[in-house]
C-alpha positions in Angstrom: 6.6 8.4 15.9 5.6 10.3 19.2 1.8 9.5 18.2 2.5 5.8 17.6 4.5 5.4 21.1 7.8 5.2 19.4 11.2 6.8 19.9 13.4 7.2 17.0 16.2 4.5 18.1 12.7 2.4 19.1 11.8 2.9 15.2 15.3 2.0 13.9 15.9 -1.1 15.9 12.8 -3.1 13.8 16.0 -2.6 10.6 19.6 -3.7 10.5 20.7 -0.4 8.6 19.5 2.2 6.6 19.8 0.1 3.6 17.7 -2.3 5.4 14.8 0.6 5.9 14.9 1.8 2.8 14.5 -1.5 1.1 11.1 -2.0 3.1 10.4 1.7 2.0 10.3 1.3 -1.3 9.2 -2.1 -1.5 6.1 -1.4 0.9 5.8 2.2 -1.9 5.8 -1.0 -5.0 3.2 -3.1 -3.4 0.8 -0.3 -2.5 0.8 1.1 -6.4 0.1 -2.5 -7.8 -2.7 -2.6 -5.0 -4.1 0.2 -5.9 -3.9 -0.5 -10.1 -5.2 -3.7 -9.4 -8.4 -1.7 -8.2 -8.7 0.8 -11.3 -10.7 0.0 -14.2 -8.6 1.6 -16.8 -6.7 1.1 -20.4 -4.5 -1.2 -20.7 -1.0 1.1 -21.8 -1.0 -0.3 -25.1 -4.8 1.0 -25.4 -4.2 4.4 -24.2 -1.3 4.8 -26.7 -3.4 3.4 -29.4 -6.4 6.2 -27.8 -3.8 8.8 -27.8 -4.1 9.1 -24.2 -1.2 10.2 -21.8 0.6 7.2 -20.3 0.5 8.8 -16.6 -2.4 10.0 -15.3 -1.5 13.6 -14.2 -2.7 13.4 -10.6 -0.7 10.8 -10.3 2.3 12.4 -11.6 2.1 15.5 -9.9 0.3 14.6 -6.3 3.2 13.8 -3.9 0.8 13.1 -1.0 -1.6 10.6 -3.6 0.2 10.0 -6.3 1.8 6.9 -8.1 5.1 6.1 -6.3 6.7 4.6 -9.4 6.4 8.0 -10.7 7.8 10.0 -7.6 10.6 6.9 -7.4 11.7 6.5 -10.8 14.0 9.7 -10.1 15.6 8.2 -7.1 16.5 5.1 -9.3 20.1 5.9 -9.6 20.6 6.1 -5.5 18.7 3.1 -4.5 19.9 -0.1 -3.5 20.1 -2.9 -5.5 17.5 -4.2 -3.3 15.2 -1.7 -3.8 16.2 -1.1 -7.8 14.6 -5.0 -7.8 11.8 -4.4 -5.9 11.0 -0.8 -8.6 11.7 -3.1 -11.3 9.5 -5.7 -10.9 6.7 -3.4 -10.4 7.2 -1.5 -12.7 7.0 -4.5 -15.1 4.0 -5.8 -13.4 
């Protein structure tokens, strides 16, 4: 935050609550991994299933700095908001 010009409370006062941050968290997380499958040219799921091919990519599994935030998210599931369980949900369907 030092690098951007920020204090902390100068970071926290753009949310209401915590709740509030980590809704735009993981909603900002959703949008950036249907961005960046929009961009792939790859199997639909239903074709890599039929190929025999893994579902996730294992870069994107295992990468915490580049990988898929779905995948990193989807144990957090249970301690989200509902907010933020809406926001994982509907990209995940997407």
């Amino acid at each position: 935050m030092s690098a951007l010009g920020l204090t902390h409370g100068g970071f926290y006062a753009h949310f209401a609550s915590r709740e509030d941050l980590l809704n735009h968290v993981v909603g900002e997380m959703c949008s950036s991994a249907l961005s960046g499958f929009e961009t792939l040219q790859i199997e639909s799921p239903a074709q890599r299933v039929s190929n025999g091919n893994d579902l996730i990519f294992p870069k994107a599994r295992d990468s915490k700095e580049s990988g898929c935030p779905l995948a990193s998210l989807s144990r957090a599931i249970p301690k989200l908001t509902d907010t933020a369980k809406r926001s994982y949900a509907d990209a995940y369907q997407r």
